[in-house]
C-alpha positions in Angstrom: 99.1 6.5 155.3 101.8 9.3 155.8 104.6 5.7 155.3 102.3 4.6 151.8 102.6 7.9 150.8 106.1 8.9 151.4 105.9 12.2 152.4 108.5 11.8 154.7 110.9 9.2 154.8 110.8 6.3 157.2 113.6 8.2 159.6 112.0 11.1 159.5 108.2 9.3 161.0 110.2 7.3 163.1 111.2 11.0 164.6 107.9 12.5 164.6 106.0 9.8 165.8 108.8 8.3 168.9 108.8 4.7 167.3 111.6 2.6 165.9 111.7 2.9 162.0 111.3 -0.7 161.4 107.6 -0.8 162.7 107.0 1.9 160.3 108.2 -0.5 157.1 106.5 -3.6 158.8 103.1 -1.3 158.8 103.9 -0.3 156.1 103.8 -3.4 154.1 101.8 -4.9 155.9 99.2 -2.5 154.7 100.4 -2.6 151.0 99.9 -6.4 151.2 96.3 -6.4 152.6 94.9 -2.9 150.6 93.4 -5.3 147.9 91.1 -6.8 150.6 89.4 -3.7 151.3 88.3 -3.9 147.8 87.4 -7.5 147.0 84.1 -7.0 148.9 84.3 -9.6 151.3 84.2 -8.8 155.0 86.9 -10.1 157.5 85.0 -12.6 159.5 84.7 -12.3 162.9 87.3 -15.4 164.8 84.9 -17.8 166.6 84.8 -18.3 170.1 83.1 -20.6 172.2 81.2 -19.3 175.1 83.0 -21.7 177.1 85.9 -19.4 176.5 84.1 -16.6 177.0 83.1 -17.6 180.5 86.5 -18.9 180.9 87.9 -14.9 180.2 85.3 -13.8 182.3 86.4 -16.0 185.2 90.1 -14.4 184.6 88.7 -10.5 184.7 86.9 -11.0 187.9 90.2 -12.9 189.5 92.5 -10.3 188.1 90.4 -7.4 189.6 90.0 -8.9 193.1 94.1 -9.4 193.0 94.5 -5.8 191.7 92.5 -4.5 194.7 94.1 -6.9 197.4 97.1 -5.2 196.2 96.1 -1.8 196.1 95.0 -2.5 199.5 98.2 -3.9 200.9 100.2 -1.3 198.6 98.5 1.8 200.8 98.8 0.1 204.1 102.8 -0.4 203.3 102.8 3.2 201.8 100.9 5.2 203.3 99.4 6.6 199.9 96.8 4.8 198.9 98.5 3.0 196.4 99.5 5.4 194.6 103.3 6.5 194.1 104.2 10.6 194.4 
């Protein structure tokens, strides 16, 4: 809102906020461009997905967390810190 507004210029937010001042303009008009949907009355509808995916996902969570422990595992036996750096 603060970019829309302009009560600073784009440097300036970039500053204050730590980002690069082009993601500021693409925000920017980005939200310039989409402002008149919020008005139009129409809701965004929701992207469809099968539940085959969504079983598929689910699959991927479960194998991502059993690799993320056998390697917090292995990470405190080769530290000595239970996997966490100091």
């Amino acid at each position: 809102m603060e970019a829309i507004r302009e009560d600073l210029t784009t440097a300036e937010q970039a500053k204050k906020y730590d980002i690069h001042p082009t993601m500021i303009t693409g925000w920017k008009r980005t939200a310039i461009e989409n402002m008149a949907s919020a008005f139009d009355g129409k809701s965004a509808a929701e992207p469809a997905i099968s539940r085959q995916e969504v079983e598929k996902l689910h699959a991927k969570i479960g194998q991502l967390v059993v690799e993320r422990d056998f390697l917090s595992a292995a990470s405190s036996l080769i530290l000595g810190t239970g996997g966490k750096k100091r």
